[in-house]
MIVEXMAR-757502 format. One line per field, with one value per residue: residue in three letters; residue number from 1; x, y, z of N, C-alpha, C in turn. Coordinates in pm, whole numbers, plus 32768, in hexadecimal, padded with zeros to 4 digits. Layout:
BEGIN
type [ALA | ...]
seq [NUM | ...]
nxx [X | ...]
nyy [Y | ...]
nzz [Z | ...]
caxx [X | ...]
cayy [Y | ...]
cazz [Z | ...]
cxx [X | ...]
cyy [Y | ...]
czz [Z | ...]
END
This chain:
BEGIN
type [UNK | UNK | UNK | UNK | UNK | UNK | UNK | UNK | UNK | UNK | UNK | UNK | UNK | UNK | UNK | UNK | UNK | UNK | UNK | UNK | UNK | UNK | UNK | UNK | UNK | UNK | UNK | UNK | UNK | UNK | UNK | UNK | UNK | UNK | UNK | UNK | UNK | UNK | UNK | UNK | UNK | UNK | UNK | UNK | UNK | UNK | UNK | UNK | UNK | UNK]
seq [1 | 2 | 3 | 4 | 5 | 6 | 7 | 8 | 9 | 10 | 11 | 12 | 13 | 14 | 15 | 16 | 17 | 18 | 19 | 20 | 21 | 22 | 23 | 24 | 25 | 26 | 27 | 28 | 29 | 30 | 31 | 32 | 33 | 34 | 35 | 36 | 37 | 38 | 39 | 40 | 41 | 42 | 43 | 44 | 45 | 46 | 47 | 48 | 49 | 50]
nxx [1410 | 1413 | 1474 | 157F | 159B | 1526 | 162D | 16BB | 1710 | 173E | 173A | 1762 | 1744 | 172E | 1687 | 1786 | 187A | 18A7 | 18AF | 197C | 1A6B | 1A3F | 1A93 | 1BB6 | 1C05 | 1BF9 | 1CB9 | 1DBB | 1DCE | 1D49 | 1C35 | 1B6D | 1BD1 | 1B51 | 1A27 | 19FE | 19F6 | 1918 | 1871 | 188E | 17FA | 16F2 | 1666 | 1623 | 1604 | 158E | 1591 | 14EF | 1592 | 168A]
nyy [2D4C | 2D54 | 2C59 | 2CDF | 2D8C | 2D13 | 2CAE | 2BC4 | 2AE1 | 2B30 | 2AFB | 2B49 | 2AEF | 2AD9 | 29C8 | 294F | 2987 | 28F5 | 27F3 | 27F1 | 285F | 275C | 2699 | 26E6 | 26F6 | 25D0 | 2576 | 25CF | 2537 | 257E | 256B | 2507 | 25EC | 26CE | 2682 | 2669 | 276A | 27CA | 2735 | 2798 | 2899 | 294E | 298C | 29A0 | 2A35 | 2A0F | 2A84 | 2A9F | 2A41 | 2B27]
nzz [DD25 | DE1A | DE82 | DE85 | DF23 | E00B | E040 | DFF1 | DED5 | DD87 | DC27 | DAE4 | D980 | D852 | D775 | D6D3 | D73C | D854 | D7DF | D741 | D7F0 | D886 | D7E5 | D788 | D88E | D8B9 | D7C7 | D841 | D93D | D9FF | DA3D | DB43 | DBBF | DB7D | DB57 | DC79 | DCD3 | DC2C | DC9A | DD85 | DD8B | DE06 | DD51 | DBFA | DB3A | D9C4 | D88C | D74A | D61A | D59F]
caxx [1454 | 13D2 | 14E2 | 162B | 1555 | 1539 | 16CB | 1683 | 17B8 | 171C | 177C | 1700 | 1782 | 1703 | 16B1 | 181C | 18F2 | 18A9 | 190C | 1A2D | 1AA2 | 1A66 | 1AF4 | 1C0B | 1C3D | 1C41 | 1D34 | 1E0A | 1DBE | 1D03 | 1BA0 | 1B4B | 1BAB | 1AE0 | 19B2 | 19EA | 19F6 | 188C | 182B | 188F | 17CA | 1644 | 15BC | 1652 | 158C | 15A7 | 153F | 14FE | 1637 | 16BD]
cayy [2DB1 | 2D39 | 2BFB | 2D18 | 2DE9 | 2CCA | 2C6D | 2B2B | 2AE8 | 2B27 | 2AF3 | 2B51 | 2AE4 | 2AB9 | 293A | 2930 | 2979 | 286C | 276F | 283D | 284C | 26CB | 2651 | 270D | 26A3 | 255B | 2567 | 260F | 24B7 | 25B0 | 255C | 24FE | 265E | 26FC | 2637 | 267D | 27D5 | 27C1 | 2719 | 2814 | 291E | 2967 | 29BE | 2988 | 2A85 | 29C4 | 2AC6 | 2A93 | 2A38 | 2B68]
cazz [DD72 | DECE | DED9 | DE7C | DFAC | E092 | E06C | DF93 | DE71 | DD05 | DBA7 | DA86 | D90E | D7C4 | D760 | D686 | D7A6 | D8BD | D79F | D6EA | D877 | D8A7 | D752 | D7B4 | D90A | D87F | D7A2 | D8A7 | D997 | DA90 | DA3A | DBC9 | DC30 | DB27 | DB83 | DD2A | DCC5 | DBED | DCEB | DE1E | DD97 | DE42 | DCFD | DB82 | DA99 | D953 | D835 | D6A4 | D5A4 | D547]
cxx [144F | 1458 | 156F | 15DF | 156E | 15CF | 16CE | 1709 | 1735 | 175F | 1763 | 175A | 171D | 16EF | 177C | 1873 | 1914 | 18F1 | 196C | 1A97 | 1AC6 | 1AB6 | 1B73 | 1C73 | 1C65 | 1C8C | 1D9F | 1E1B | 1D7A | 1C8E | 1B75 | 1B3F | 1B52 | 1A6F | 1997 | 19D1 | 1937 | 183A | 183D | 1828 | 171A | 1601 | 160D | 15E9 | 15C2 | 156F | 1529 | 1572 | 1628 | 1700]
cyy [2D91 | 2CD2 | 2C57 | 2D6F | 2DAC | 2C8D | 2BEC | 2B6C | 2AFC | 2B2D | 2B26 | 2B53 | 2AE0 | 2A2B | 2906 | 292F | 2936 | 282C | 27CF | 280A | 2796 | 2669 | 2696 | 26C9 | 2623 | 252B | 2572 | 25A9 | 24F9 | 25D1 | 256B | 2575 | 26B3 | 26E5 | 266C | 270D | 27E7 | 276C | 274F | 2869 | 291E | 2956 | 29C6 | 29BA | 2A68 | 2A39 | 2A70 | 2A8E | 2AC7 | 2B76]
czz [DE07 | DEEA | DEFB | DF04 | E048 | E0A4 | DFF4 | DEFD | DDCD | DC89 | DB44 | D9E8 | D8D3 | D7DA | D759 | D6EE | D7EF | D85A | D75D | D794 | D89A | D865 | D795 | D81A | D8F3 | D84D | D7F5 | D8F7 | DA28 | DA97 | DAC0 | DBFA | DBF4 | DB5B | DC05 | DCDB | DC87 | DC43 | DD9C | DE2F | DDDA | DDE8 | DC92 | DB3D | DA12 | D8D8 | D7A9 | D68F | D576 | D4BE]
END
């Protein structure tokens, strides 16, 4: 709660989604922006597979 307090970008998915999202993107041919994007954020809260 302190980084969404101090301004800071956060995320937060499930495992399944990052890769559903990246498989995706890939197919699509827009893996790279996928990736910048997962890699913009301050803080990526990764949970359990739903």
């Amino acid at each position: 709660m302190f980084a969404v307090k101090s301004g800071k970008s956060v995320h937060r998915a499930t495992l399944a989604e990052p890769i559903a999202a990246l498989s995706q993107a890939e197919r699509e041919g827009r893996l790279a922006d996928k990736i910048r994007f997962y890699a913009w954020v301050s803080m990526l809260i990764v949970d359990e597979i739903s």
